[in-house]
N, CA, C and O atoms as a Maestro MAE file, in Angstrom:
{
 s_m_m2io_version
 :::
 2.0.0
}

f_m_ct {
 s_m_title
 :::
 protein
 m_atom[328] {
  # First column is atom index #
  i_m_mmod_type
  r_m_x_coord
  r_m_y_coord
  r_m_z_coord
  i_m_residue_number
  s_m_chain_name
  s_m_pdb_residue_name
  s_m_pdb_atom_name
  i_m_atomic_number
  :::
  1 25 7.126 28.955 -4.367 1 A "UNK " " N  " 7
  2 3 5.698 29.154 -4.217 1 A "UNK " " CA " 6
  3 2 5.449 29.791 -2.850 1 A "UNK " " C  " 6
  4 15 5.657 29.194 -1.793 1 A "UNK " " O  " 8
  5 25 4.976 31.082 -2.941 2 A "UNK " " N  " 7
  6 3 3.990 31.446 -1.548 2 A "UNK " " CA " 6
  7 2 3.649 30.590 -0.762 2 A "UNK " " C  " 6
  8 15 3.486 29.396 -1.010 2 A "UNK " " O  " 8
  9 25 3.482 31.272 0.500 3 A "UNK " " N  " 7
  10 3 2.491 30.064 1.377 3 A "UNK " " CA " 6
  11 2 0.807 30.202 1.397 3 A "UNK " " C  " 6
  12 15 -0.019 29.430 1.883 3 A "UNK " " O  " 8
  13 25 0.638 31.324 0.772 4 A "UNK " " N  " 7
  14 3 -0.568 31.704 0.329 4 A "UNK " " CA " 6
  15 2 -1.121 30.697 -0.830 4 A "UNK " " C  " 6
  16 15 -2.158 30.036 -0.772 4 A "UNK " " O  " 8
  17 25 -0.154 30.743 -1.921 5 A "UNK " " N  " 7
  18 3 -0.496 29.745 -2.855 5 A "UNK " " CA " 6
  19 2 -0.341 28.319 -2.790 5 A "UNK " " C  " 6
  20 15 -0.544 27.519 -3.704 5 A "UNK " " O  " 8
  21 25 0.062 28.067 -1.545 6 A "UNK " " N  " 7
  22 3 0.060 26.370 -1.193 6 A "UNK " " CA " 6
  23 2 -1.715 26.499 -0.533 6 A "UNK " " C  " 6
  24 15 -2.545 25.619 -0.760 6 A "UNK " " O  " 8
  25 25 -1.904 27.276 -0.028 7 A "UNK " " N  " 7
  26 3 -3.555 27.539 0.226 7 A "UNK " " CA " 6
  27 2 -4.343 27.764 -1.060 7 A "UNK " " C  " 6
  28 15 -5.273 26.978 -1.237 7 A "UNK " " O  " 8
  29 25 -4.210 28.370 -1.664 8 A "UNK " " N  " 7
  30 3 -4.632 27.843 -2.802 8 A "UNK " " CA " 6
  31 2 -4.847 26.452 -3.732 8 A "UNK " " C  " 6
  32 15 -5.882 25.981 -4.205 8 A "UNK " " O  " 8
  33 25 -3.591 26.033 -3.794 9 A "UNK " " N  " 7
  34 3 -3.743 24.430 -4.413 9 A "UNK " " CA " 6
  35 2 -3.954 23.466 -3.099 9 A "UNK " " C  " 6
  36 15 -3.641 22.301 -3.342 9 A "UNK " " O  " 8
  37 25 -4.468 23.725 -1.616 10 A "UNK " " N  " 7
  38 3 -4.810 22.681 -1.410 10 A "UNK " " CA " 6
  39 2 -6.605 23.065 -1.594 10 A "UNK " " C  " 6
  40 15 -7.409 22.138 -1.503 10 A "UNK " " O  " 8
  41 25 -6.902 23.950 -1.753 11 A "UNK " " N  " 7
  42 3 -8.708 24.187 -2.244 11 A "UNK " " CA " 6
  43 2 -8.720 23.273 -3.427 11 A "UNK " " C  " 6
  44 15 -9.712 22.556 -3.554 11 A "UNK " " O  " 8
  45 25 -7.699 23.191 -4.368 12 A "UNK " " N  " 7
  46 3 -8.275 22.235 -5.649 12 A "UNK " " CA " 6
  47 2 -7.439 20.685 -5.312 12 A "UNK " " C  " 6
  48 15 -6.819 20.066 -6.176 12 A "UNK " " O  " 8
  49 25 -7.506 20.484 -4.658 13 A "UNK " " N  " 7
  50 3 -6.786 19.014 -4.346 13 A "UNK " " CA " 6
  51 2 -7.885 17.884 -4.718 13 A "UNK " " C  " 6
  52 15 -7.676 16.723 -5.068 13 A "UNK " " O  " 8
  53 25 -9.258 18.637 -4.522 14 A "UNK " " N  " 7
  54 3 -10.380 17.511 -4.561 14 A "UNK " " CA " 6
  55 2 -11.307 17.753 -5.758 14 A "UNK " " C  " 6
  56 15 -12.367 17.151 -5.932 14 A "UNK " " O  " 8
  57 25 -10.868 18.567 -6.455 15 A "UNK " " N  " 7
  58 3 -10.918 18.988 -7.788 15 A "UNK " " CA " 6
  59 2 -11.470 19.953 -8.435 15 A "UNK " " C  " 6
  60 15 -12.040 20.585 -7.546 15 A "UNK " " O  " 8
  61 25 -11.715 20.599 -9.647 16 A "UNK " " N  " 7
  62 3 -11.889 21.902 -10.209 16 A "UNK " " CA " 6
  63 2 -12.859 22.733 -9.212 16 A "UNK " " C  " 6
  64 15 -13.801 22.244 -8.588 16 A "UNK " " O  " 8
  65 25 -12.400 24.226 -9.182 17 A "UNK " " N  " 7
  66 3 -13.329 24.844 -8.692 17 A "UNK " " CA " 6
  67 2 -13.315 26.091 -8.922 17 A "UNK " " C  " 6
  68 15 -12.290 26.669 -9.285 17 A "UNK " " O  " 8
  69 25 -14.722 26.824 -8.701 18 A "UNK " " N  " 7
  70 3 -14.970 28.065 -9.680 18 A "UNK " " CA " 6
  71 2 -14.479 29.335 -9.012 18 A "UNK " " C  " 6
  72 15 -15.136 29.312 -7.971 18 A "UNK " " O  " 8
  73 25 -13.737 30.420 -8.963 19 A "UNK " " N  " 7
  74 3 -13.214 31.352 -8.986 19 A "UNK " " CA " 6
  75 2 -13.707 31.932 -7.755 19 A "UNK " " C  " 6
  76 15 -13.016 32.198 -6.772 19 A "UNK " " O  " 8
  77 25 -15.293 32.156 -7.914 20 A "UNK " " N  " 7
  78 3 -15.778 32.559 -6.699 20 A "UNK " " CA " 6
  79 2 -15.868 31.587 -5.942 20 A "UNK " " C  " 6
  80 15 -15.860 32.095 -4.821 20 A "UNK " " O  " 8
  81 25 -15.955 30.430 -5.824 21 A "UNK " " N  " 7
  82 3 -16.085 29.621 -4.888 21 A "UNK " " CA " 6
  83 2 -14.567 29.808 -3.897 21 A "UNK " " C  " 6
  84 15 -14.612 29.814 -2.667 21 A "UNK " " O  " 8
  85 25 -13.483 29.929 -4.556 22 A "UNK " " N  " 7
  86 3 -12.363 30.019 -4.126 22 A "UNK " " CA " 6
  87 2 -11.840 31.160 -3.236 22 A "UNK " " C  " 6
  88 15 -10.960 31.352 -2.397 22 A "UNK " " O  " 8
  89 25 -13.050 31.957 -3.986 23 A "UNK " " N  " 7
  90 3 -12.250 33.651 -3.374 23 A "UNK " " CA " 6
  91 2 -13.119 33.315 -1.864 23 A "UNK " " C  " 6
  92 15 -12.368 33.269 -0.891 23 A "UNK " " O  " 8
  93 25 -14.638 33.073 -1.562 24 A "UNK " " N  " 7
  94 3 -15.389 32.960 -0.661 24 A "UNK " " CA " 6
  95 2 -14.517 31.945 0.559 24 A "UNK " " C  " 6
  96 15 -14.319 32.267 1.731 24 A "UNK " " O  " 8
  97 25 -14.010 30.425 -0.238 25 A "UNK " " N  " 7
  98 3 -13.448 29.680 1.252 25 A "UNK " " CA " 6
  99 2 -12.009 30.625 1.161 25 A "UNK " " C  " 6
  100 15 -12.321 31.142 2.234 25 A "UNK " " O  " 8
  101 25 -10.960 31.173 0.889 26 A "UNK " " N  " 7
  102 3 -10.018 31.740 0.653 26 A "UNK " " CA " 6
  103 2 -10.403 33.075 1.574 26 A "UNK " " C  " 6
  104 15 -9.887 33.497 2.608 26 A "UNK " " O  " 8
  105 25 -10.805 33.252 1.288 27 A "UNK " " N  " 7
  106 3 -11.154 35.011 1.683 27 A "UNK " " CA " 6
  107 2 -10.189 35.827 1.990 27 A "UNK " " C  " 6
  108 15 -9.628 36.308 2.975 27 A "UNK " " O  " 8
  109 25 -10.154 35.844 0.376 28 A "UNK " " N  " 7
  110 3 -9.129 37.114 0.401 28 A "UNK " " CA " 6
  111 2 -9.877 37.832 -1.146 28 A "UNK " " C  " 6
  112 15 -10.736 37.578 -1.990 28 A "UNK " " O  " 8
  113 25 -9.044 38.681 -0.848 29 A "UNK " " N  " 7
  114 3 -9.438 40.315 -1.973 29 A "UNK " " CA " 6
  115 2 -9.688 39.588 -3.267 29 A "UNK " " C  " 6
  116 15 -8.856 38.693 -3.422 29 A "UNK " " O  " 8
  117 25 -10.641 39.686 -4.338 30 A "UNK " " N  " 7
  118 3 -10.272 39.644 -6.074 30 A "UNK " " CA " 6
  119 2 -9.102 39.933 -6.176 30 A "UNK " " C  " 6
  120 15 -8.227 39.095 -6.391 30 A "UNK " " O  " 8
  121 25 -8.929 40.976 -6.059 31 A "UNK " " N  " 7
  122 3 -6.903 40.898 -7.001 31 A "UNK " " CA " 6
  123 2 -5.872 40.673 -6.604 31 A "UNK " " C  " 6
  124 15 -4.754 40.934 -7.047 31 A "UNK " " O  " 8
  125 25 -6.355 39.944 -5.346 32 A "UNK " " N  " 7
  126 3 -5.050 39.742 -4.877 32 A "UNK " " CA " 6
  127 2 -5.348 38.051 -5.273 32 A "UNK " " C  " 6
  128 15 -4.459 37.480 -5.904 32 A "UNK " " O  " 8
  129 25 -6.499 37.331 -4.926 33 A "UNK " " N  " 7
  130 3 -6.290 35.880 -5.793 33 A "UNK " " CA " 6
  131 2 -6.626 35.386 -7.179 33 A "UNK " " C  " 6
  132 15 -6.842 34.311 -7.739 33 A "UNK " " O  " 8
  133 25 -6.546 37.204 -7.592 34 A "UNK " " N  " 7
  134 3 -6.062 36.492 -9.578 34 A "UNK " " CA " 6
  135 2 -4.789 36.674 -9.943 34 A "UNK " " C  " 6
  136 15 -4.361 36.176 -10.984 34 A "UNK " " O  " 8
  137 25 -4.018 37.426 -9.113 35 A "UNK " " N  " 7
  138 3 -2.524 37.612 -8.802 35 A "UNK " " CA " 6
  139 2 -2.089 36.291 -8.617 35 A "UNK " " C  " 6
  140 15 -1.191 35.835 -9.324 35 A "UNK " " O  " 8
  141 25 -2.736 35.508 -7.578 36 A "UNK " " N  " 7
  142 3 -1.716 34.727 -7.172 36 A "UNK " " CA " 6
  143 2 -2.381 32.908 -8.545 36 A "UNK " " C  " 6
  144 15 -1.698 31.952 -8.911 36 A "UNK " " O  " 8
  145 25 -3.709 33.200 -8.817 37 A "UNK " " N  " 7
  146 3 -3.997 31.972 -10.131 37 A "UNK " " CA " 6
  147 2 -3.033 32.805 -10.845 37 A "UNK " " C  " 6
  148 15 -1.871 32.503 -10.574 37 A "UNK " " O  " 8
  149 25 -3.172 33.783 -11.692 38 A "UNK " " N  " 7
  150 3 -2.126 34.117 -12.328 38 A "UNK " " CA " 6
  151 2 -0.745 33.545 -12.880 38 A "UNK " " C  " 6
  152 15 -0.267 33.177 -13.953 38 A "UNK " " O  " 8
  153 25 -0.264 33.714 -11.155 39 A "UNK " " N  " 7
  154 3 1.436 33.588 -11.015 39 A "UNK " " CA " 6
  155 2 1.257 31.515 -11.309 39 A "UNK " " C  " 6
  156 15 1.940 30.993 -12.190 39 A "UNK " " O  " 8
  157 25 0.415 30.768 -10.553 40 A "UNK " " N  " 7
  158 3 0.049 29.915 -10.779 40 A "UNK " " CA " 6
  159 2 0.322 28.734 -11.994 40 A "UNK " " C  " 6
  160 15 1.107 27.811 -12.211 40 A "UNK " " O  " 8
  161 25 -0.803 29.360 -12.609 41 A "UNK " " N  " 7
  162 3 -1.169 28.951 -13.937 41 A "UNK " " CA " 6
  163 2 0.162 29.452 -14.947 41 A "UNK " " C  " 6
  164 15 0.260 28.888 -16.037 41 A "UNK " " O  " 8
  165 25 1.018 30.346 -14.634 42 A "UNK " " N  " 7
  166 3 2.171 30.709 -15.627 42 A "UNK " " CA " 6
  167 2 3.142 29.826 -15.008 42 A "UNK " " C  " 6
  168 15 4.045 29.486 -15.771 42 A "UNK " " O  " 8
  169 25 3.213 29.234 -13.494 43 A "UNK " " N  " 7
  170 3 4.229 28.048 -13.576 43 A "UNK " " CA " 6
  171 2 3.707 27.050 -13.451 43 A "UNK " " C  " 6
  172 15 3.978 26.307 -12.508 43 A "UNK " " O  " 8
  173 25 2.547 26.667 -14.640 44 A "UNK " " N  " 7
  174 3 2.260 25.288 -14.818 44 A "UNK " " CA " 6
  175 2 1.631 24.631 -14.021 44 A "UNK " " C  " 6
  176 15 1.222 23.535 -14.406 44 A "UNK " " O  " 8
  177 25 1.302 25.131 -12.465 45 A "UNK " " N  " 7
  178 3 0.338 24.667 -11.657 45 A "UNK " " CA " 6
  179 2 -0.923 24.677 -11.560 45 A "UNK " " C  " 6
  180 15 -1.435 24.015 -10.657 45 A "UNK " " O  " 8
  181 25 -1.526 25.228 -12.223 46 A "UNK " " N  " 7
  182 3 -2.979 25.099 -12.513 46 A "UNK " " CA " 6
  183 2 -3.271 25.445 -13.554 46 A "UNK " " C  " 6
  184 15 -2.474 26.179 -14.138 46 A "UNK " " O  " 8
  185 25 -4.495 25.076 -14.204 47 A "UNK " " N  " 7
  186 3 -5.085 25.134 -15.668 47 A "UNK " " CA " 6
  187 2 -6.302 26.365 -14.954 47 A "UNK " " C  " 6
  188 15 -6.638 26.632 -13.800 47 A "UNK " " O  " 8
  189 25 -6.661 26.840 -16.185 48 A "UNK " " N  " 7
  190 3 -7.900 27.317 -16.473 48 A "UNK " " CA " 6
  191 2 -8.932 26.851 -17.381 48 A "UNK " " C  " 6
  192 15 -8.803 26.827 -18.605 48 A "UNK " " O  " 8
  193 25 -10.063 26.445 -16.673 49 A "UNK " " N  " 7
  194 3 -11.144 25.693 -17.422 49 A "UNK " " CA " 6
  195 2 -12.476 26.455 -17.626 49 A "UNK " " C  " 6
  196 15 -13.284 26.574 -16.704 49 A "UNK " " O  " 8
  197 25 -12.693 26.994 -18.925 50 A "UNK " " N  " 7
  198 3 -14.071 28.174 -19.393 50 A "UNK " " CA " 6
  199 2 -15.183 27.154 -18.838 50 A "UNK " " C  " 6
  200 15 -15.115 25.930 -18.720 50 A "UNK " " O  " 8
  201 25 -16.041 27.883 -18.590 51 A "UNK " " N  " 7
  202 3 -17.619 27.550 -18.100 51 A "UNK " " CA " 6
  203 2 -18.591 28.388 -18.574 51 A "UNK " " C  " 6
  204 15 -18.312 29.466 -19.098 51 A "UNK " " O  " 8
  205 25 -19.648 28.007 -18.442 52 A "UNK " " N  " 7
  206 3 -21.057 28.733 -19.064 52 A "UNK " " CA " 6
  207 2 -20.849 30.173 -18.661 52 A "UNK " " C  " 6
  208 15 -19.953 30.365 -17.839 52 A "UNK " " O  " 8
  209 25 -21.260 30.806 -18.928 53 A "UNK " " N  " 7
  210 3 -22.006 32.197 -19.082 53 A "UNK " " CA " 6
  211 2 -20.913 33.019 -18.551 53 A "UNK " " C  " 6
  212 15 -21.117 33.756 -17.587 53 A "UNK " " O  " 8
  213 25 -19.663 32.934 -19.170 54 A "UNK " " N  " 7
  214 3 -18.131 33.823 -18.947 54 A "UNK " " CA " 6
  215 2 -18.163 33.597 -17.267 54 A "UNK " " C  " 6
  216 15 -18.266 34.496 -16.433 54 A "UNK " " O  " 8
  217 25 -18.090 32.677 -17.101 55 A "UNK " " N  " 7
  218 3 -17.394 32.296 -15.379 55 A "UNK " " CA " 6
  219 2 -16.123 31.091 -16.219 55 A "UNK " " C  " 6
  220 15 -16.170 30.540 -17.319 55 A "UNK " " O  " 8
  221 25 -15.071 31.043 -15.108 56 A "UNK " " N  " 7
  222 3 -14.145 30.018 -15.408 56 A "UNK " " CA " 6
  223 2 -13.946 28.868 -13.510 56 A "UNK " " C  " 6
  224 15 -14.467 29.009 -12.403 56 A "UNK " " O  " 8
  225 25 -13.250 28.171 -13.907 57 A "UNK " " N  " 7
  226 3 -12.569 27.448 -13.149 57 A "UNK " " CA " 6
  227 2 -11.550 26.982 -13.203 57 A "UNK " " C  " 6
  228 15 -10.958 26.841 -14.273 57 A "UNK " " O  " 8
  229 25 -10.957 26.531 -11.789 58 A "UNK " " N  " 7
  230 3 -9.331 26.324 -12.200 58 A "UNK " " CA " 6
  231 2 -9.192 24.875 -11.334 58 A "UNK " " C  " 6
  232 15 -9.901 24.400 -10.447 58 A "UNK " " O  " 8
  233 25 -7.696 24.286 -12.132 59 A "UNK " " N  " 7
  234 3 -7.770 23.133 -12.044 59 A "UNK " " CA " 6
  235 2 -6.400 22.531 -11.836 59 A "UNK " " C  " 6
  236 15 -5.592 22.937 -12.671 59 A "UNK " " O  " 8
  237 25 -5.919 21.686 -10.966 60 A "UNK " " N  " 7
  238 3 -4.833 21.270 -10.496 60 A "UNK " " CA " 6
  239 2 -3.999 20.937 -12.167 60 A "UNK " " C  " 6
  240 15 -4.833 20.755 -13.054 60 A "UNK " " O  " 8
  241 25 -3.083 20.882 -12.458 61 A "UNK " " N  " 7
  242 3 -2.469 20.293 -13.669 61 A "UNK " " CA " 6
  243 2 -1.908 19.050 -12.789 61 A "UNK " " C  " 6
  244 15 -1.988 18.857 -11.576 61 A "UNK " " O  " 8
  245 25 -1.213 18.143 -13.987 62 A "UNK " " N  " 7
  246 3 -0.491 16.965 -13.365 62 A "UNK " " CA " 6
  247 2 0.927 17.649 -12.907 62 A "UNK " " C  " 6
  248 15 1.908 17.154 -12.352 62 A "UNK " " O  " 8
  249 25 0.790 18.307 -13.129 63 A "UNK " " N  " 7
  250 3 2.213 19.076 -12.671 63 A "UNK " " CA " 6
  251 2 2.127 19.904 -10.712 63 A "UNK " " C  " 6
  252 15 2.971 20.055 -9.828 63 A "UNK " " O  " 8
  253 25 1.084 20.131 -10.799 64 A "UNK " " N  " 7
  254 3 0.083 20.632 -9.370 64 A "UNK " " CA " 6
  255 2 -0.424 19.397 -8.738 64 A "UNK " " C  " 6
  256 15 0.019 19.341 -7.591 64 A "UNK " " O  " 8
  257 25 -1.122 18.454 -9.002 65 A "UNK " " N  " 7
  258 3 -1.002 17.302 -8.143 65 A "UNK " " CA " 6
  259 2 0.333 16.448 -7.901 65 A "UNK " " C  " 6
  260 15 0.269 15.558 -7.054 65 A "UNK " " O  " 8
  261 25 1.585 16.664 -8.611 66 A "UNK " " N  " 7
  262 3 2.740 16.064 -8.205 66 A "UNK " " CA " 6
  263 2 3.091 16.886 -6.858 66 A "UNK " " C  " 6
  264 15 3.957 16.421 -6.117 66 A "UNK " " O  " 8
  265 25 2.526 17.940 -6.563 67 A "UNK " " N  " 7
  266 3 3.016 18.515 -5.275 67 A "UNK " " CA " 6
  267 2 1.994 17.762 -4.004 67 A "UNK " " C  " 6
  268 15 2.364 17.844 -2.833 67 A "UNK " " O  " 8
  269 25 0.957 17.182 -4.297 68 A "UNK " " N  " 7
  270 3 -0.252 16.605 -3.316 68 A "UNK " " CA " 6
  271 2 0.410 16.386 -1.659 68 A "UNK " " C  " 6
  272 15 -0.113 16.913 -0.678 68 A "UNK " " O  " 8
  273 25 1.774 15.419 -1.587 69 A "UNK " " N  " 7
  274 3 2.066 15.413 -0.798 69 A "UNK " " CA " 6
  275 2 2.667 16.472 -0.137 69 A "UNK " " C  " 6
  276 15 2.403 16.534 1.064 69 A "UNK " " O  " 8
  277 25 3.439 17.363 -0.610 70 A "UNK " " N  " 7
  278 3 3.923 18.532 -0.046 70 A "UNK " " CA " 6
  279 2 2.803 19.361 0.733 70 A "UNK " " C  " 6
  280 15 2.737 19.673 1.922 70 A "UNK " " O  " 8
  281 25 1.977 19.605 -0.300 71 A "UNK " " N  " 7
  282 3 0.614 20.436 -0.041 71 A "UNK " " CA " 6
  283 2 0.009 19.794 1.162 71 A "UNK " " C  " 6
  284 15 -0.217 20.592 2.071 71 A "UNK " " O  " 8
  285 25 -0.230 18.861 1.336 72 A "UNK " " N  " 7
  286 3 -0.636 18.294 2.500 72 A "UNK " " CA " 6
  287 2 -0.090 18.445 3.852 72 A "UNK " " C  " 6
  288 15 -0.718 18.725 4.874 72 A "UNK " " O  " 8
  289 25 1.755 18.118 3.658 73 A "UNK " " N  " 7
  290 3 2.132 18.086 4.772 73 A "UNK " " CA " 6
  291 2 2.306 19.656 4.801 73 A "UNK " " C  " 6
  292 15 2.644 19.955 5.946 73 A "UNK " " O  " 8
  293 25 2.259 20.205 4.411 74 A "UNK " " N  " 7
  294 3 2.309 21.901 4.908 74 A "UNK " " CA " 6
  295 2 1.349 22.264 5.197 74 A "UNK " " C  " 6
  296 15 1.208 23.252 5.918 74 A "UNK " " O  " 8
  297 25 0.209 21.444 4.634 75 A "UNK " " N  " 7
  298 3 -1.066 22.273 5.776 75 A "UNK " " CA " 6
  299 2 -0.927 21.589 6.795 75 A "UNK " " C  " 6
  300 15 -1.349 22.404 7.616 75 A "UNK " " O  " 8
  301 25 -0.580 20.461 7.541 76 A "UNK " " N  " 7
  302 3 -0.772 19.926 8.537 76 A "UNK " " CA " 6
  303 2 0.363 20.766 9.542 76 A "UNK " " C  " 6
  304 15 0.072 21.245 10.638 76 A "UNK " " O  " 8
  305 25 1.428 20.811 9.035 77 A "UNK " " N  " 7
  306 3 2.253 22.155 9.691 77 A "UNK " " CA " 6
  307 2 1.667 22.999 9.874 77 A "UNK " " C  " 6
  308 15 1.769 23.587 10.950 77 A "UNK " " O  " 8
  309 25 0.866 23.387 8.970 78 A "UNK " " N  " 7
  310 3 0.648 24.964 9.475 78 A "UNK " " CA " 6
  311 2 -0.740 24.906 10.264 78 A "UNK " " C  " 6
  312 15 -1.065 26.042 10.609 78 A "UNK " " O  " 8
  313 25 -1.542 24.052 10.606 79 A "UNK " " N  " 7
  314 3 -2.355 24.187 11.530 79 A "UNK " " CA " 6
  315 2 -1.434 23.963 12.891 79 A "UNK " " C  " 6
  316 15 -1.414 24.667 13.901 79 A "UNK " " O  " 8
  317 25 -0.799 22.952 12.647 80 A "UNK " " N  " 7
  318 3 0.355 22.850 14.169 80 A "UNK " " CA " 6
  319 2 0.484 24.041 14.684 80 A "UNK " " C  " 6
  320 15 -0.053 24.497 15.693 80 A "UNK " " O  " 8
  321 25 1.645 24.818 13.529 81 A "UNK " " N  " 7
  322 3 2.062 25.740 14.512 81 A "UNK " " CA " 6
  323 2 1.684 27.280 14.108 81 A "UNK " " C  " 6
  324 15 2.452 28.241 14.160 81 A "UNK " " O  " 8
  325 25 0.327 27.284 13.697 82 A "UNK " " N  " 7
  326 3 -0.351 28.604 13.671 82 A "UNK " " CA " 6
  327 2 -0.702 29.229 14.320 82 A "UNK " " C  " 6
  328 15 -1.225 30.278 13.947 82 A "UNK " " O  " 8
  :::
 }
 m_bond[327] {
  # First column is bond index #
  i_m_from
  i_m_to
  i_m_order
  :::
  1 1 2 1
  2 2 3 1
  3 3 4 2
  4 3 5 1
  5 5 6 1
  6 6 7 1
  7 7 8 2
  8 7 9 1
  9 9 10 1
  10 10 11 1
  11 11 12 2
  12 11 13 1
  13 13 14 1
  14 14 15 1
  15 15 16 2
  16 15 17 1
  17 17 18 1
  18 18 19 1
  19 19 20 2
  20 19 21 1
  21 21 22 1
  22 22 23 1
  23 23 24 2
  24 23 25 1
  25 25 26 1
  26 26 27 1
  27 27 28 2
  28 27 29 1
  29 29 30 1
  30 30 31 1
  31 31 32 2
  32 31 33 1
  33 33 34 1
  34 34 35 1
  35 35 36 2
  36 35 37 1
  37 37 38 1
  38 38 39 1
  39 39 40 2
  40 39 41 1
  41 41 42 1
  42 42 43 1
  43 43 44 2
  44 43 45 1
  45 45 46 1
  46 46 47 1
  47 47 48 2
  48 47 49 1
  49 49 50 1
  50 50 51 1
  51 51 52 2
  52 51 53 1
  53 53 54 1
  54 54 55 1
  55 55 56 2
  56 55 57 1
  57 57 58 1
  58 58 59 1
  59 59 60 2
  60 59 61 1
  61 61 62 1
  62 62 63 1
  63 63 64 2
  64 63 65 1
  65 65 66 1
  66 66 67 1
  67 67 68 2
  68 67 69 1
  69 69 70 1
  70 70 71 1
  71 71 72 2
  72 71 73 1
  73 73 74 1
  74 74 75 1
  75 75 76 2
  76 75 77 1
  77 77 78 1
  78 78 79 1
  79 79 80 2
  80 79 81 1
  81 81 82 1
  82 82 83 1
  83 83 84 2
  84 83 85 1
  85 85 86 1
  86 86 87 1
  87 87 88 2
  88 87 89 1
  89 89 90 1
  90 90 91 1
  91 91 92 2
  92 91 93 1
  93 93 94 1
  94 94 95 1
  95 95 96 2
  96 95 97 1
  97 97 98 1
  98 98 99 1
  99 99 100 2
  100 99 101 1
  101 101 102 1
  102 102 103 1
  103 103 104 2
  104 103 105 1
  105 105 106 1
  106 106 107 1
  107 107 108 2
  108 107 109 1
  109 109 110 1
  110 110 111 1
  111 111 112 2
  112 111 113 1
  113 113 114 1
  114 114 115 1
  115 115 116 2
  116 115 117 1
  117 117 118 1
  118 118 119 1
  119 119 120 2
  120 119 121 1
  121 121 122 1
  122 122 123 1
  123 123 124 2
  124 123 125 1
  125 125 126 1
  126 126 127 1
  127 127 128 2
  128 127 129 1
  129 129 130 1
  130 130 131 1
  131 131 132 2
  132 131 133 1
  133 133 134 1
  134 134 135 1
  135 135 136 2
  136 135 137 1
  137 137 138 1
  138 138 139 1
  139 139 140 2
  140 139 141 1
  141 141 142 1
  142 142 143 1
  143 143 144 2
  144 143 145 1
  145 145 146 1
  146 146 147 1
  147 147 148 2
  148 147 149 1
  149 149 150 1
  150 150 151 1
  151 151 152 2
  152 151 153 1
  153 153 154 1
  154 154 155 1
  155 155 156 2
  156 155 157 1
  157 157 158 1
  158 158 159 1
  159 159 160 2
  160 159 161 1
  161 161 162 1
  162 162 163 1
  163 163 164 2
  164 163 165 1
  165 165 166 1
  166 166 167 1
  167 167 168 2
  168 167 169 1
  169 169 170 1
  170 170 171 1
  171 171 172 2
  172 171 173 1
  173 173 174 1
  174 174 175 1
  175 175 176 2
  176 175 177 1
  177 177 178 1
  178 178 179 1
  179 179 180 2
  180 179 181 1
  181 181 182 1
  182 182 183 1
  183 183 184 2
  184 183 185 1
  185 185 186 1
  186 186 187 1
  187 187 188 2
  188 187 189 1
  189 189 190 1
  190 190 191 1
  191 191 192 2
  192 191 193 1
  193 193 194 1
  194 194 195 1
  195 195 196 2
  196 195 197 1
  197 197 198 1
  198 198 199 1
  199 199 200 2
  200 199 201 1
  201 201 202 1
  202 202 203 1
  203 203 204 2
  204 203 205 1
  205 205 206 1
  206 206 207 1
  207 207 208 2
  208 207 209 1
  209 209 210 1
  210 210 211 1
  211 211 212 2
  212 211 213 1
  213 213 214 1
  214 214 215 1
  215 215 216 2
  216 215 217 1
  217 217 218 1
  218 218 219 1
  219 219 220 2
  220 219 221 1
  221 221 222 1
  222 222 223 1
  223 223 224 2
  224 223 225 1
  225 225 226 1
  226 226 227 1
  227 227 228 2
  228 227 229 1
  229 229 230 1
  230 230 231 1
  231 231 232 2
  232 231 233 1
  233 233 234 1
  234 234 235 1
  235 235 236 2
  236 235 237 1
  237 237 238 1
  238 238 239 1
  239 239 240 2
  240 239 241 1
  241 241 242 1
  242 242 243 1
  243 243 244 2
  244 243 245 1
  245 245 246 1
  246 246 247 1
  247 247 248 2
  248 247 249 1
  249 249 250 1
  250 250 251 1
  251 251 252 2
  252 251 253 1
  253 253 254 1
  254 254 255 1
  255 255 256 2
  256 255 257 1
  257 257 258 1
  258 258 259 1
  259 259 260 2
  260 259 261 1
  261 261 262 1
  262 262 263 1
  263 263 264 2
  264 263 265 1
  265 265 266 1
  266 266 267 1
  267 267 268 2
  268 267 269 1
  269 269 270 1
  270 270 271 1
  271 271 272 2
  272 271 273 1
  273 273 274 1
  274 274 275 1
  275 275 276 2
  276 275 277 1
  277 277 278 1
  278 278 279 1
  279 279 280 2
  280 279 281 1
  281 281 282 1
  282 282 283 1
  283 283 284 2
  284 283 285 1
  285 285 286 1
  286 286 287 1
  287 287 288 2
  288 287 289 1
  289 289 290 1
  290 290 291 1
  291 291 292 2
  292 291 293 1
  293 293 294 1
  294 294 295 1
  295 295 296 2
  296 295 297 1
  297 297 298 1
  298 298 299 1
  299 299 300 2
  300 299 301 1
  301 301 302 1
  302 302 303 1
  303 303 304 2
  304 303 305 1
  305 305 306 1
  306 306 307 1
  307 307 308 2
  308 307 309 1
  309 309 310 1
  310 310 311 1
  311 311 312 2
  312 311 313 1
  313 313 314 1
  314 314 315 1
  315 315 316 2
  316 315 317 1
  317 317 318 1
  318 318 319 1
  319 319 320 2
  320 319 321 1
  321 321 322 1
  322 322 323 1
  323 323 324 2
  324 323 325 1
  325 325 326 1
  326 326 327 1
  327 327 328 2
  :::
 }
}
């Protein structure tokens, strides 16, 4: 996994959230973070959940919260030594 996409699953650690909400605290490009839900969601780390009016959201799987602790201690690294 990227270290980009450990930034990613720690945005859903506290649970589902909508695409744009993600791209806005994330801030990074559209295609570069449907690239990386994408790559994601094809290894089982996050779900995709439909919502009203063709918006979606995405969502930790139990397979993506078994990483919680990892995800954690790598952000705490990486504020250390950023």
């Amino acid at each position: 996994m990227r270290r980009s996409s450990k930034s990613d699953c720690h945005e859903l650690l506290d649970g589902p959230q909508r695409y744009g909400d993600l791209r806005r605290e994330l801030g990074v490009p559209t295609n570069m973070l449907a690239t990386r839900l994408r790559e994601l969601e094809a290894a089982g780390v996050l779900s995709r959940l439909p919502l009203r009016h063709n918006t979606r959201a995405y969502a930790l799987t139990d397979r993506g919260f078994a990483l919680r602790e990892a995800i954690v201690a790598l952000g705490r690294w990486g504020n250390k030594y950023e």
